[in-house]
C-alpha positions, -999 to +999 in steps of 0.1 A: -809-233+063-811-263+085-775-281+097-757-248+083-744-232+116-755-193+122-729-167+111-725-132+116-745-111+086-712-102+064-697-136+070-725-148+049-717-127+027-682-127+020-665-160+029-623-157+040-600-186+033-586-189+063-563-222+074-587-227+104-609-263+094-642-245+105-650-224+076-680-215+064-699-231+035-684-215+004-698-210-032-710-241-052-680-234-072-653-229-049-668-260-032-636-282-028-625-256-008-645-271+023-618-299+025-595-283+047-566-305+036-568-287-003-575-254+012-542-252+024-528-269-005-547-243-027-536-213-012-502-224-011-505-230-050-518-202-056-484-178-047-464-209-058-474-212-096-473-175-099-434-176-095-434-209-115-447-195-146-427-166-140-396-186-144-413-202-176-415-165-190-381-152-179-365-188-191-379-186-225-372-147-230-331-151-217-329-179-242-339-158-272-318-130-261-292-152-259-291-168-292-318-152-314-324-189-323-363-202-322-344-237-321-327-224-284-364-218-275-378-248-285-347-267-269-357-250-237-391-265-239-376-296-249-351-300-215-379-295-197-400-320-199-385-346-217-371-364-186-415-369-179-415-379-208-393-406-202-390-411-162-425-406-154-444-441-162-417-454-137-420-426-113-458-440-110-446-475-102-431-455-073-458-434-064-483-464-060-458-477-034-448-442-015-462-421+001-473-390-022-472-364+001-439-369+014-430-372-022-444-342-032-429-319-002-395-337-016-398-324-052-405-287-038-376-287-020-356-295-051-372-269-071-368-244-052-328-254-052-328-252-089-349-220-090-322-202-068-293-221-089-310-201-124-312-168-099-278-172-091-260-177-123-284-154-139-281-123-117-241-131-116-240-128-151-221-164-155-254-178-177-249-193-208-274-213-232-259-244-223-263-237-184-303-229-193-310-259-210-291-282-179-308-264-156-338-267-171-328-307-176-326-310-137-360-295-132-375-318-155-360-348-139-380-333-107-411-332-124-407-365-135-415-376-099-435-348-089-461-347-110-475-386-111-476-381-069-489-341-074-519-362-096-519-393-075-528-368-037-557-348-058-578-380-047-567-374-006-566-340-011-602-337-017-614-361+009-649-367-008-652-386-042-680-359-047-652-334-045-630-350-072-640-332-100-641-296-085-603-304-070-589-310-104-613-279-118-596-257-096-560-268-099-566-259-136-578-227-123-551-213-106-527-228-126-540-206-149-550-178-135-510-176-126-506-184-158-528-153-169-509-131-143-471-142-141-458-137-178-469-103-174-455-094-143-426-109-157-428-092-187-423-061-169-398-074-143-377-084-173-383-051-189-376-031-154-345-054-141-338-090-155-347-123-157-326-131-130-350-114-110-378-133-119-357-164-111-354-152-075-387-144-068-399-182-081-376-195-053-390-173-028-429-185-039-417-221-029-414-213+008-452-208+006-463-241-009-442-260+015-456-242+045-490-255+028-479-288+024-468-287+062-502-282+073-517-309+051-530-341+077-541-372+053-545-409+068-516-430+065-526-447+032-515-486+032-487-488+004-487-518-016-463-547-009-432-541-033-422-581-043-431-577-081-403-563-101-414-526-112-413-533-145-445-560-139-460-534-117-453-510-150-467-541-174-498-548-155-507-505-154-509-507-190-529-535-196-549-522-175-552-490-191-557-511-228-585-527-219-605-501-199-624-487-229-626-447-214-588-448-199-577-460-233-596-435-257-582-405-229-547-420-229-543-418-269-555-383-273-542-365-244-502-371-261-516-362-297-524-324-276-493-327-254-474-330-289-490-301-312-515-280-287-489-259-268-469-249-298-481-218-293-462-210-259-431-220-277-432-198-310-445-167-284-412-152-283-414-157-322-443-142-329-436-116-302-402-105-321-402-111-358-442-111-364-459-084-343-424-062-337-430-064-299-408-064-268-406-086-233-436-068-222-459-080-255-449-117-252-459-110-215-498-102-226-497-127-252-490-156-228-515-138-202-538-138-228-535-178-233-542-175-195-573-157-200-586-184-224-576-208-198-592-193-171-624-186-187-625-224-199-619-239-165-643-219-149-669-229-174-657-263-160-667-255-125-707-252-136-708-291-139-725-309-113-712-345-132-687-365-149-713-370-175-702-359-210-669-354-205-656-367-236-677-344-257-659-315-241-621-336-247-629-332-284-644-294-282-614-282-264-591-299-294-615-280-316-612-249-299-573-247-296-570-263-329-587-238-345-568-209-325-532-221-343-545-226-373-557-186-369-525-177-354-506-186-386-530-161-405-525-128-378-499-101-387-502-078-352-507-080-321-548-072-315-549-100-338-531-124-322-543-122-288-580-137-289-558-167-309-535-176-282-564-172-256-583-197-282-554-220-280-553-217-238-589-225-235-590-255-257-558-270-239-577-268-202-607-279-217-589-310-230-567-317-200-593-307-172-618-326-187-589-358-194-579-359-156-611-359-144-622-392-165-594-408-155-593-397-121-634-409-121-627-445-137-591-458-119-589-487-093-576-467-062-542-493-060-535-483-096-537-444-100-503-437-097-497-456-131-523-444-147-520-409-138-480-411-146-493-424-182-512-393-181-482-372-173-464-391-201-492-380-223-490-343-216-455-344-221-451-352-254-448-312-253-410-317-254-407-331-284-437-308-300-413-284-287-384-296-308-402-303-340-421-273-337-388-251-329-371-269-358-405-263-383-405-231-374-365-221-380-371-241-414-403-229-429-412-203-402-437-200-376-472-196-392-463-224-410-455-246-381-483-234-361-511-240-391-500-273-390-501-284-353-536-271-354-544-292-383-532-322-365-557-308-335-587-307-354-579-339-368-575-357-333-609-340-321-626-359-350-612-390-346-621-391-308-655-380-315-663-411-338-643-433-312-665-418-284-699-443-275-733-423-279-739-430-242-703-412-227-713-378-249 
């Protein structure tokens, strides 16, 4: 192939990440790997997120044993993000000024503080609910400013606008293939040790994406000048965001999900103990298999050559995890319950992929920190679904709060299909 240098014969045939720049062309699907800048940011994800989710598992599980309360588990959820919810349209002002990669390596160094704090206390023996639910408080204050910069470098990161959409594809990727492989390995770690163990090993993973993030070499991007008060620089992100017609519609249905979609990871531990009569290692699989749904759904994602029809999969994916709660309320085992939750994994990535990409496609360059924190803001409605649907669930019980979060799902998927223009589906 011409302007395609000559390899040896099994190079061609098996490409290696390495962290070298000169690698050689790889699959059409792996193709954001080229930019050497998210190879090493890829890589270093990809050990990183496996301990994250681990710590998501082990977190939720300790909390059950614990209390025996689903409300403790849904306050979990809660503590965790509700600081996004709240911090993170400001954190945006912040990330249009800074710069992102700086903030990013900052926020990892602080999480993998408070991953060794949950270690510590848990392995000691010295953790109590309301330690958990701090803990899990301070991390979500870091995530407030972590993820509007982690969304704000994808654009850097890839290098190449052509590259955009298969960056954000493959962050969904890994995030869930860890997503498919961490709750089990926790699972058994739990089952084997502890969830203080788990803990540890999520504080170990960070070492690796920091290592990445060392390596990383972006221009100097020129921050903007910092004279308007940041609650204009807030204001003017939101108009902005009201009257682009595709950043609006995006920016209304990505909180309905962030609200009701996820219940599902909540009431695991639920349906795990009181529904299919299972143990730390069957809440593993059934959050793996969520992962497998995921999985499968982003690498669907990975086939498209084009922005073009986005919004027609937005309001699939709400169809397809939708219907995956509503199915959930109905299972009474196991076998069941798994191609549910993997229903309810694929239709969240397909909705959330899909919704970062459009929004990543349409922003102004000097506003993308403010649009991606509203983004942020969006998926984090999760921490109050978390509450509501902890509280629903130790009222009425958990099919009945997981029927109706799918409802509200399938309801949201109609609404945005009738909102949606011909021409964008």
């Amino acid at each position: 192939m011409e302007g395609r240098p000559k390899t040896h014969p099994c190079t061609r045939r098996h490409f290696i990440l390495r962290w070298s720049p000169n690698l050689v062309t790889p699959p059409r699907f792996l193709r954001a790997l080229s930019s050497p800048n998210y190879r090493r940011y890829f890589i270093g994800q990809c050990v990183s997120l496996m301990g994250n989710w681990m710590t998501t598992t082990a977190a939720l599980w300790l909390v059950y044993q614990l209390s025996g309360d689903p409300w403790h588990v849904g306050l979990v959820g809660f503590a965790n993000q509700i600081p996004v919810l709240i911090l993170a349209p400001f954190a945006g002002v912040w990330v249009d000024r800074l710069d992102s990669l700086r903030v990013v390596r900052f926020t990892q160094i602080l999480s993998m503080l408070q991953s060794a704090s949950l270690a510590v206390l848990a392995l000691t023996g010295h953790m109590t609910v309301p330690l958990l639910i701090a803990l899990c408080l301070v991390q979500g204050v870091i995530n407030a400013l972590d993820w509007p910069a982690r969304q704000a470098l994808t654009y850097p990161l890839a290098g190449d606008p052509a590259l955009l959409e298969n960056v954000i594809v493959l962050n969904s990727i890994i995030f869930n293939i860890a997503r498919l492989i961490g709750p089990a390995v926790a699972g058994l770690i739990i089952a084997a040790t502890s969830p203080g163990v788990c803990f540890a090993v999520d504080a170990v993973t960070y070492l690796a994406v920091l290592l990445a993030l060392a390596g990383v070499r972006i221009p100097a991007r020129t921050t903007r000048a910092s004279q308007a008060h940041p609650l204009a620089d807030l204001r003017e992100g939101v108009r902005y965001a009201l009257h682009h017609p595709t950043i609006r519609r995006v920016l209304l249905m990505v909180p309905v999900i962030g609200l009701v979609g996820f219940a599902h990871s909540i009431l695991a531990p639920v349906f795990t103990g009181k529904i299919y009569h299972g143990d730390a290692r069957m809440f593993g699989f059934l959050l793996s298999a969520t992962g497998i749904g995921a999985l499968l759904a982003g690498l669907s994602l990975t086939l498209r050559s084009s922005p073009a029809g986005l919004e027609r999969i937005v309001a699939l994916g709400a169809v397809i995890g939708g219907t995956g709660l509503v199915g959930m309320a109905f299972t009474t085992s196991f076998l069941s319950g798994l191609p549910c939750f993997a229903a309810a994994g694929a239709g969240g990535v397909l909705v959330m992929a899909s919704s970062n990409t459009l929004l990543q496609a349409s922003v102004d360059h000097d506003k993308r920190g403010r649009i991606m924190s509203l983004f942020t803001t969006g998926q984090s409605m999760f921490p109050v679904g978390s509450l509501l649907t902890g509280a629903a669930a130790s009222a009425f019980g958990a099919p009945v709060a997981i029927a109706v979060c799918g409802t509200i799902c399938l309801t949201a998927a109609a609404i945005f299909h009738r909102s949606t223009p011909r021409t964008a589906g």
